[in-house]
PAZAPA-4460 file (N, C-alpha, C; in steps of 0.05 Angstrom, whole numbers, plus 32768, in hexadecimal, padded with zeros to 4 digits):
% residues 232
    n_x    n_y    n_z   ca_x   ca_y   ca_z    c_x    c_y    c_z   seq   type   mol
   871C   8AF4   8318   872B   8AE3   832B   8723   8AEA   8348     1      X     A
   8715   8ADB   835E   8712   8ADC   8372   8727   8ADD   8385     2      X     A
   872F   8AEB   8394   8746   8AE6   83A3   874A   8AD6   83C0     3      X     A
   8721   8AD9   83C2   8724   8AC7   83DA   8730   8AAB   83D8     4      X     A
   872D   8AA1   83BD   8731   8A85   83AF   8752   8A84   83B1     5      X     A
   8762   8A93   83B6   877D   8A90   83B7   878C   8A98   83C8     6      X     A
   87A4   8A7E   83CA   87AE   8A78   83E6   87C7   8A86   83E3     7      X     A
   87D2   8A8C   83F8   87F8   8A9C   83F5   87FE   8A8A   840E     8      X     A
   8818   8A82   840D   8825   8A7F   8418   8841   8A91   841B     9      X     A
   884A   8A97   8436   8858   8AAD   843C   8874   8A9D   8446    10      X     A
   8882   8A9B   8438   88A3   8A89   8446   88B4   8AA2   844C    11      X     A
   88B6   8AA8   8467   88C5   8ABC   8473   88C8   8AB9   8493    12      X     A
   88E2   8AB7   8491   88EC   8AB4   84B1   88E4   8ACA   84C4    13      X     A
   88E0   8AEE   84BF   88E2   8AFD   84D6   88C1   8B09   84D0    14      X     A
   88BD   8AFF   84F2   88A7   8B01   84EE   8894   8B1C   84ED    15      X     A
   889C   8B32   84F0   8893   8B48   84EC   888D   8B48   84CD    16      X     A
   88A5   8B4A   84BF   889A   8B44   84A2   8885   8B36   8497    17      X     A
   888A   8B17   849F   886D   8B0B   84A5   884E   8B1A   84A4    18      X     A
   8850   8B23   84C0   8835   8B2B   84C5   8833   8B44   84B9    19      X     A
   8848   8B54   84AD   883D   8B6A   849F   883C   8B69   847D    20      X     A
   8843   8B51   8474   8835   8B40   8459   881A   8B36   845C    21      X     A
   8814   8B25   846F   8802   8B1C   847A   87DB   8B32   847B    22      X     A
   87F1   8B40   8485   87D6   8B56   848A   87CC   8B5C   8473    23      X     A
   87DB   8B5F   845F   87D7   8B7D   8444   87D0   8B5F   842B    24      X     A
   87D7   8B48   8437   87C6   8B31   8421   87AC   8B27   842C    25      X     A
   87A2   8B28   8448   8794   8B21   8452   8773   8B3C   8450    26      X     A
   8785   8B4F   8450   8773   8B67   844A   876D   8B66   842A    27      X     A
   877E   8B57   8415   8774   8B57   83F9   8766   8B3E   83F3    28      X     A
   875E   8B31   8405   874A   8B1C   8404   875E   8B09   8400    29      X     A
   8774   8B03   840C   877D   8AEA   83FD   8780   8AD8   841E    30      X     A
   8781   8AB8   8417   878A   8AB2   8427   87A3   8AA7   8431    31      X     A
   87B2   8AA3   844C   87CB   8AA6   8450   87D2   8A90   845C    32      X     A
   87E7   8A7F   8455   87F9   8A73   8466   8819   8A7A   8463    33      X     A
   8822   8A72   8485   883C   8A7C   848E   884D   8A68   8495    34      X     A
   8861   8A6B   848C   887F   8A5B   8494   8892   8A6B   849A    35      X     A
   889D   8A69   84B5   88BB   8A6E   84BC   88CA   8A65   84B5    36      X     A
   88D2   8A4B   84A7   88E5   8A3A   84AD   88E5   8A2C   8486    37      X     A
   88F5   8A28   8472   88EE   8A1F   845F   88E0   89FE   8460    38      X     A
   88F2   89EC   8477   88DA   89DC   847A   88B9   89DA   847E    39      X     A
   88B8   89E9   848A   889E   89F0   848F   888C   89FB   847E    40      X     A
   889E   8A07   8468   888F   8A0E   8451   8887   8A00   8441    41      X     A
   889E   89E1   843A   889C   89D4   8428   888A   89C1   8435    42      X     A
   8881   89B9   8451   8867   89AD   8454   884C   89BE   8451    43      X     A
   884B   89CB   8454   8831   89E1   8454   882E   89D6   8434    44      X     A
   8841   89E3   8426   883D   89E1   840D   8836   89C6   83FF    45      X     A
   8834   89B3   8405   8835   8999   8406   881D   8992   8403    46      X     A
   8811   89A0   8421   87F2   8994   842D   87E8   89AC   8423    47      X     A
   87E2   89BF   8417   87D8   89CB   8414   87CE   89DA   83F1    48      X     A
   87BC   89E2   83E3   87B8   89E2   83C8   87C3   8A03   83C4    49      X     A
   87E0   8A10   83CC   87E1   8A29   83C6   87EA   8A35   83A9    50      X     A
   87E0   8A51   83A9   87DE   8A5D   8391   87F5   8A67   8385    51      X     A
   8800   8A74   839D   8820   8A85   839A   882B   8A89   83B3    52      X     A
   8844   8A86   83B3   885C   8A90   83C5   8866   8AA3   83C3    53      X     A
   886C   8AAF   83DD   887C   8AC9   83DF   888F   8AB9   83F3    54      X     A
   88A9   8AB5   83E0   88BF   8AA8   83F1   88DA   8AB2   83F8    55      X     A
   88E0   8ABC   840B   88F4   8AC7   8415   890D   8AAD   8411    56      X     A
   8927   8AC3   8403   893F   8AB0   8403   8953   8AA7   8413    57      X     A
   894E   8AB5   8424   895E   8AB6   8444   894E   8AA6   8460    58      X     A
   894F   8A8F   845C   8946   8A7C   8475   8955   8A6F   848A    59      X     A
   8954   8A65   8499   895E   8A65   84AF   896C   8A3D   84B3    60      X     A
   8953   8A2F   84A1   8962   8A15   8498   8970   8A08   847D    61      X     A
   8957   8A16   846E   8960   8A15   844F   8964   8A2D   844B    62      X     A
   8967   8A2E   842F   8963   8A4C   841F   894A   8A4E   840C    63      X     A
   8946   8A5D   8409   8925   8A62   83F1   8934   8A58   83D0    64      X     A
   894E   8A5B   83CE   8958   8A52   83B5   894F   8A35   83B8    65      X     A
   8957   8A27   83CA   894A   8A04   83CE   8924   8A03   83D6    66      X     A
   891A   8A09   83E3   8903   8A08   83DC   88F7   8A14   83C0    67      X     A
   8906   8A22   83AC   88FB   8A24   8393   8901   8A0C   8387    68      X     A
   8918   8A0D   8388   8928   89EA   8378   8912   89D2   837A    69      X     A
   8906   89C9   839A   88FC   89BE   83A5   88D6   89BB   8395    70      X     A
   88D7   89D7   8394   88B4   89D8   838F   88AE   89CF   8377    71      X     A
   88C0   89DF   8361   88C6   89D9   8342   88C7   89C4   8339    72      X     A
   88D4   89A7   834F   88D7   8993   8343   88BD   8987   8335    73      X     A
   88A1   8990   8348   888B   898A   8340   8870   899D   8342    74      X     A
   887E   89B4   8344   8866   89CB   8340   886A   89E9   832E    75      X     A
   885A   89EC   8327   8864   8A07   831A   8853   8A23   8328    76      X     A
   884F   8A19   833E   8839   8A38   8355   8851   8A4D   834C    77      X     A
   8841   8A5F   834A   8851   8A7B   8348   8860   8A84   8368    78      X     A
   8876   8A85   8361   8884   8A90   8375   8891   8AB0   836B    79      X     A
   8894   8ABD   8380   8899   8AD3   8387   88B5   8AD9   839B    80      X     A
   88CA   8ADD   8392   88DE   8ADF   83AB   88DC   8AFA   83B9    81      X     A
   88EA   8AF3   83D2   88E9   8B0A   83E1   8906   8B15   83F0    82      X     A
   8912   8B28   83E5   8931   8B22   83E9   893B   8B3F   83E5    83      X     A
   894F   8B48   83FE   8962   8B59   8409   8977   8B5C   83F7    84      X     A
   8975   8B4D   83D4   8989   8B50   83CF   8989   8B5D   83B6    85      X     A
   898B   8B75   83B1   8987   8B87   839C   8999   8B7D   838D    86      X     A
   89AC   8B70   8381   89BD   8B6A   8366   89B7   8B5D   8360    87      X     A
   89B7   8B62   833D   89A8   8B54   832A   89AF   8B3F   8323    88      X     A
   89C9   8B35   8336   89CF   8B1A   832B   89C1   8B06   8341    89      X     A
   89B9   8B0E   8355   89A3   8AFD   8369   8988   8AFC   8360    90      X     A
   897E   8B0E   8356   895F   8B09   834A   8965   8AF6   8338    91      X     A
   8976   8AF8   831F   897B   8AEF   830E   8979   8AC8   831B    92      X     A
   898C   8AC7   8327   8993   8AB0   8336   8979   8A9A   8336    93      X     A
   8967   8AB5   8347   894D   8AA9   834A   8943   8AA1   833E    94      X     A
   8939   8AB2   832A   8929   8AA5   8316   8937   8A94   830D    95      X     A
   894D   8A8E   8307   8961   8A7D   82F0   8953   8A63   8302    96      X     A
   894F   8A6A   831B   894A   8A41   8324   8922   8A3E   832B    97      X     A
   8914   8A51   831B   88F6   8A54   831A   88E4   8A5B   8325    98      X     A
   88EF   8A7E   8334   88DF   8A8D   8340   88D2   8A9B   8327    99      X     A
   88BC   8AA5   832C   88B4   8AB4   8319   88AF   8AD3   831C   100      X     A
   88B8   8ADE   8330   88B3   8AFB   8338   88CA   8B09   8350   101      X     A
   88D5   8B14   834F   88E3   8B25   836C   88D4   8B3C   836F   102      X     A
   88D6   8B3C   8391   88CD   8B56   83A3   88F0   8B60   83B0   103      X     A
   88FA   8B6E   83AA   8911   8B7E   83C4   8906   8B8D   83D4   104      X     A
   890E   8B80   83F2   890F   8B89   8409   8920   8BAC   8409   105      X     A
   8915   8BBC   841A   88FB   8BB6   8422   88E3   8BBE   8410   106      X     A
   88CC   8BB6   841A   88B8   8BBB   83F1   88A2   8BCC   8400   107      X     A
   888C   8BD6   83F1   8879   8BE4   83FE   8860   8BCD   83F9   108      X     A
   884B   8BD0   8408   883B   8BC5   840A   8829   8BC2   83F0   109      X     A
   8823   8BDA   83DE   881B   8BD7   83C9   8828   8BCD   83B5   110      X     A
   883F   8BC9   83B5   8851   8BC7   83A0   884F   8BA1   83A0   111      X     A
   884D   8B9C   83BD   8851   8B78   83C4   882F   8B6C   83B7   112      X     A
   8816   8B83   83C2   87FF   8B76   83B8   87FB   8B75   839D   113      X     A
   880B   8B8D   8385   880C   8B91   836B   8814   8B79   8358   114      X     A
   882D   8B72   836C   8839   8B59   835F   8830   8B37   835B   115      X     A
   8827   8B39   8374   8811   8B26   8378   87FE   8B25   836C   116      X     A
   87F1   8B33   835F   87D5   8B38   8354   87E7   8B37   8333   117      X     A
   87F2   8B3D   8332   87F9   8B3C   8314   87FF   8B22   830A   118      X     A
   8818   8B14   831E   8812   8AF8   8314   8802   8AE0   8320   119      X     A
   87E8   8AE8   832F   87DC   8AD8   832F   87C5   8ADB   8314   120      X     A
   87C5   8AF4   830C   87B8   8AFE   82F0   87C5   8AEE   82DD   121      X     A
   87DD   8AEE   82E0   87E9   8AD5   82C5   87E4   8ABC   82CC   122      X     A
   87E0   8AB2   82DD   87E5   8A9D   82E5   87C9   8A93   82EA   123      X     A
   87B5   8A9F   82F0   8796   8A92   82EE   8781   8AA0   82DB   124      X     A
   878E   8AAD   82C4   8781   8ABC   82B1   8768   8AA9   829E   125      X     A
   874E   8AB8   82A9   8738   8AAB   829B   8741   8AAB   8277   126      X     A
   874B   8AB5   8272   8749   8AB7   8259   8767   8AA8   8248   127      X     A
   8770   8A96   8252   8786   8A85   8250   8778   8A76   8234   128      X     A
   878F   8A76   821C   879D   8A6D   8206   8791   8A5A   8208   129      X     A
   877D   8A4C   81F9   8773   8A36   81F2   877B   8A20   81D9   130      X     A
   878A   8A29   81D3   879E   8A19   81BE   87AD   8A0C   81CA   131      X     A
   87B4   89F2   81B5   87C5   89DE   81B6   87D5   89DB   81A2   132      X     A
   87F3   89E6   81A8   8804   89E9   8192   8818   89D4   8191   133      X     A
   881B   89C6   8179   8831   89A8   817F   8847   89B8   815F   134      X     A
   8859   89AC   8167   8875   89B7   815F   888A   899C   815B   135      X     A
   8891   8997   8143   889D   897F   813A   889A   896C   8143   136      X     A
   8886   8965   813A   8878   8947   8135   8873   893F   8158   137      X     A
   8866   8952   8169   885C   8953   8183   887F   8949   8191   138      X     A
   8890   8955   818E   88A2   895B   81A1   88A1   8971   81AE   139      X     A
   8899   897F   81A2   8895   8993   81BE   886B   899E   81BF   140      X     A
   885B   8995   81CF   8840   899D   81D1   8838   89B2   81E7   141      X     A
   882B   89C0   81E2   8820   89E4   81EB   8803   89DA   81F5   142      X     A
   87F9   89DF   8209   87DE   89D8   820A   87D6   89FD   821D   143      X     A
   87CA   8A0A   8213   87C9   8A22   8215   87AE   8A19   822D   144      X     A
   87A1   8A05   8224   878A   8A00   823E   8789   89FE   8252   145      X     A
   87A0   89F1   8258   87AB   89EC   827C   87C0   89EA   827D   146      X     A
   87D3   8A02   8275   87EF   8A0F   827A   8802   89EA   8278   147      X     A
   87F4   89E3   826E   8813   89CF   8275   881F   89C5   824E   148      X     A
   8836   89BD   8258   8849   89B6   8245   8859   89A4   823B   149      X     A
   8857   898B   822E   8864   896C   8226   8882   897D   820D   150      X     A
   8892   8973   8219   88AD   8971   8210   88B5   8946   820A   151      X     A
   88B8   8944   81ED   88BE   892D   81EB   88A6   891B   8201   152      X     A
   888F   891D   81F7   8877   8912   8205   887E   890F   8223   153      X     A
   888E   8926   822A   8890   891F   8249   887F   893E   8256   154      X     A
   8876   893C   826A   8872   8959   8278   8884   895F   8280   155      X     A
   8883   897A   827F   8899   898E   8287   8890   89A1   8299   156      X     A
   889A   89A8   82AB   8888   89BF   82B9   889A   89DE   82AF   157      X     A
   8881   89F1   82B3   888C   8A0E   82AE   8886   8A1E   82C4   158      X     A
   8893   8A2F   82C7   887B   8A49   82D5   886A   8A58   82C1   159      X     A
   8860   8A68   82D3   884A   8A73   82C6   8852   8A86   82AF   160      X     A
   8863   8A93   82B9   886D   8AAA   82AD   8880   8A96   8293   161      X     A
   8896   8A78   8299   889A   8A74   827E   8885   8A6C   8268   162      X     A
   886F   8A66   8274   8857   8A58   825A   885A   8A72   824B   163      X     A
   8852   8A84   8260   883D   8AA2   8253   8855   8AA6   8235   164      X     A
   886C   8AA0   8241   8882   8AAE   8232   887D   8A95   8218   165      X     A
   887E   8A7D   8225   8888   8A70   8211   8866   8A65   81F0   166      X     A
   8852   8A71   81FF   883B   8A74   81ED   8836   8A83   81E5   167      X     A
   884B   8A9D   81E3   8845   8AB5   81DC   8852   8AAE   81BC   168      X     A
   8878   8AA5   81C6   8887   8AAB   81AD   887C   8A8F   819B   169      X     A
   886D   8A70   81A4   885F   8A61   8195   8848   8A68   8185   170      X     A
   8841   8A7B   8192   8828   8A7C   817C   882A   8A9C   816D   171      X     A
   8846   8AA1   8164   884C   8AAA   8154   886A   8AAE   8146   172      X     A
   8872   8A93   813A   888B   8A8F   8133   889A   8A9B   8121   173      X     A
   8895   8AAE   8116   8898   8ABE   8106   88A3   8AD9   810D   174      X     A
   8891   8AE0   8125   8899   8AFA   812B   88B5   8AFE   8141   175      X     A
   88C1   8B0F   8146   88DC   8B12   8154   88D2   8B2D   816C   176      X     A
   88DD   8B1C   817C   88C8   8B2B   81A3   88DD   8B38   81AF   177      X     A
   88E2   8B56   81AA   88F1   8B65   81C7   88EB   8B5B   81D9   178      X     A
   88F8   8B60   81ED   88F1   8B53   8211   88DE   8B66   8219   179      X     A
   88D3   8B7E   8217   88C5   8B93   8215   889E   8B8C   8205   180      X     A
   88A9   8B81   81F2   8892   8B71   81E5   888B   8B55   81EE   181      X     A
   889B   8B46   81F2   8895   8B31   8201   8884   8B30   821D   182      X     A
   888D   8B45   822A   8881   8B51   8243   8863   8B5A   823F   183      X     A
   886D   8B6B   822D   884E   8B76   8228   8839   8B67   8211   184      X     A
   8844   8B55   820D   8825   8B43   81FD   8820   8B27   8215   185      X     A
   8842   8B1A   821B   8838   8AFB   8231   882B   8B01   8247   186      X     A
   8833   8B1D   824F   882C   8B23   8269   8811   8B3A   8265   187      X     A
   8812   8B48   8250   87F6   8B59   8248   87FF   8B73   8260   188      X     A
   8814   8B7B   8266   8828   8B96   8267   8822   8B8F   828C   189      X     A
   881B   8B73   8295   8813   8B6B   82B2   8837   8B63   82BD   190      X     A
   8841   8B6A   82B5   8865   8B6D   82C6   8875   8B83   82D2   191      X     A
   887E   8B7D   82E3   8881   8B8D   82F3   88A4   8B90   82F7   192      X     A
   88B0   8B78   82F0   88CB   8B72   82F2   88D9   8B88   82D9   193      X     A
   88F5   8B7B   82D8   8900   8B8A   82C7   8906   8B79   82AC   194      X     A
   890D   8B85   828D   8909   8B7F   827E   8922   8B5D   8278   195      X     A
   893A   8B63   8281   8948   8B52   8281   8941   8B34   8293   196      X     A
   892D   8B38   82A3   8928   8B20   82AB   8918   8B07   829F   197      X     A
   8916   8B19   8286   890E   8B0A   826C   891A   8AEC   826B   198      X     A
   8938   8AFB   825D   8951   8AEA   8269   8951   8AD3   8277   199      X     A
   8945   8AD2   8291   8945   8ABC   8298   8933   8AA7   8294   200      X     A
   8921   8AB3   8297   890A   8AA6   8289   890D   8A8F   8272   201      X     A
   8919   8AA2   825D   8924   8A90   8249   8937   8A7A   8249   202      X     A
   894A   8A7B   825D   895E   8A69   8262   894E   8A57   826D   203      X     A
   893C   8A58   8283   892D   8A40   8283   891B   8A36   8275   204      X     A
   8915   8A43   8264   88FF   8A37   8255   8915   8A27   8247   205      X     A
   8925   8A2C   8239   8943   8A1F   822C   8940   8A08   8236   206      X     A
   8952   8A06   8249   8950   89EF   8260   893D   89DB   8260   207      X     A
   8923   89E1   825F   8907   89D1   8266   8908   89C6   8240   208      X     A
   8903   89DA   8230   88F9   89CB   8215   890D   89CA   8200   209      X     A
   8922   89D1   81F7   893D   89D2   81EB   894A   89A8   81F2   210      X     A
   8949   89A3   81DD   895E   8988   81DD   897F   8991   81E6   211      X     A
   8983   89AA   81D6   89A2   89BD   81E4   89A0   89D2   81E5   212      X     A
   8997   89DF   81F9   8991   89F8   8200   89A7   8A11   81E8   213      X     A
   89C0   8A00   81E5   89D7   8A10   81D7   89CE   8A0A   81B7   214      X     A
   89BE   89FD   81B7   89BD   89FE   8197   899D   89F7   8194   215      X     A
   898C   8A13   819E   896D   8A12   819E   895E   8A16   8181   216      X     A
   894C   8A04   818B   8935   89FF   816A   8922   8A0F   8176   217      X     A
   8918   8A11   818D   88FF   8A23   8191   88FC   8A39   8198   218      X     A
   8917   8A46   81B4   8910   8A5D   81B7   892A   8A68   81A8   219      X     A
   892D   8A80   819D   8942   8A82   818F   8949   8AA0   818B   220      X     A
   8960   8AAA   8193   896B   8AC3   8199   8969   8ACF   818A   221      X     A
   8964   8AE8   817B   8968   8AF9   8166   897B   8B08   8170   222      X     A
   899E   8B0E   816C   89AA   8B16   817E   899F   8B37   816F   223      X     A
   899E   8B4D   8188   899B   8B6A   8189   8981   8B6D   8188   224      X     A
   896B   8B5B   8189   894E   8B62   818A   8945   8B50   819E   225      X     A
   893E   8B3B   819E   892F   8B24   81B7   8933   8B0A   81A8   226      X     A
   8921   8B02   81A7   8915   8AE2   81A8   88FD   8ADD   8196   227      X     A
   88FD   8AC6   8189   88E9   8AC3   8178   88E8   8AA2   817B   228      X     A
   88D2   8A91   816E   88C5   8A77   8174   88DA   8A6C   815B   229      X     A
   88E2   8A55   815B   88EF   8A44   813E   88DD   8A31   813E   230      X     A
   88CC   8A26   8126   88BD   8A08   812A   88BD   89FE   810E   231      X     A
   88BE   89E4   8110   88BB   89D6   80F3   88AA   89E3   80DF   232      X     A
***
């Protein structure tokens, strides 16, 4: 993966932070665009073909919880939050509405380029799942070729991190996935988060391919171990 080939966009109001993200992505070959303001993010992002966001949740017109809401409706770019708020019911939060990564403030510089590099590794991996897996009578279709996904012949969008998850436990319905194992085969041990954020993951995937999320045919709880695939 070339990094010159990939764009960040940086959504963060103070600008010191800014320019000292800025520097330590610009020094790893990547290239950068900046927004103060979440408007301004959601045009950049608009006109522009980017790779991943590092989006701060504390803005000054919106909040980064609404520019996720906003981006999701029709993209699945890996985002990254960026947030002062160490309880695990705010990360949680996040992801629950389709971030795919948290950084807590304040972070170290290696730790912000690690994360970045990991899911842009999931997320533009030469070696991406070339299977096409269909699941009762093509209601639910897997196209491992180009990350995308038909629910009831409709597209669905995912993030990156739900495909990884959700082509891991499809293309092996049989077997039953700790969050620990899940991590380490969807992601190939490339996570950095914590194991429960599994968790969320799942609820959205629920959400996206489940007819009732409360009474799931595909992804399906093993209560005291993880999750495993259900298919016709």
């Amino acid at each position: 993966m070339n990094n010159h080939s990939k764009k960040i966009l940086i959504v963060e109001d103070e600008e010191k932070i800014v320019e000292f993200i800025e520097s330590y992505l610009l020094n790893s070959g990547y290239e950068v665009y900046k927004a103060l303001r979440g408007y301004d993010a959601l045009k950049l992002f608009n006109s522009q073909n980017i790779d991943l966001i590092l989006l701060d949740l504390m803005l000054p017109d919106i909040s980064g919880e609404q520019i996720c809401r906003e981006i999701r409706k029709t993209s699945k770019v890996p985002i990254i939050m960026l947030t002062a708020k160490s309880q695990e019911v705010s990360i949680l939060n996040g992801l629950d509405i389709g971030a795919d990564d948290y950084i807590t403030k304040p972070f170290s510089p290696r730790q912000m380029i690690a994360r970045v590099k990991a899911l842009l590794r999931r997320t533009f991996s030469d070696d991406q799942n070339s299977d096409m897996l269909s699941f009762n009578n093509e209601d639910l279709v897997i196209n491992g070729a180009d990350y995308t996904v038909k629910k009831a012949h409709a597209a669905t969008y995912l993030t990156p991190s739900e495909f990884k998850i959700l082509i891991t436990l499809a293309k092996r319905p049989s077997k039953v996935f700790t969050r620990e194992e899940l991590i380490s085969v969807a992601f190939e041990g490339d996570y950095l988060g914590y194991d429960r954020t599994i968790d969320s993951h799942i609820k959205n995937l629920r959400s996206k391919i489940e007819d009732d999320p409360k009474e799931c045919k595909y992804i399906i709880t093993v209560r005291g171990i993880g999750y495993k695939f259900g298919s016709d």
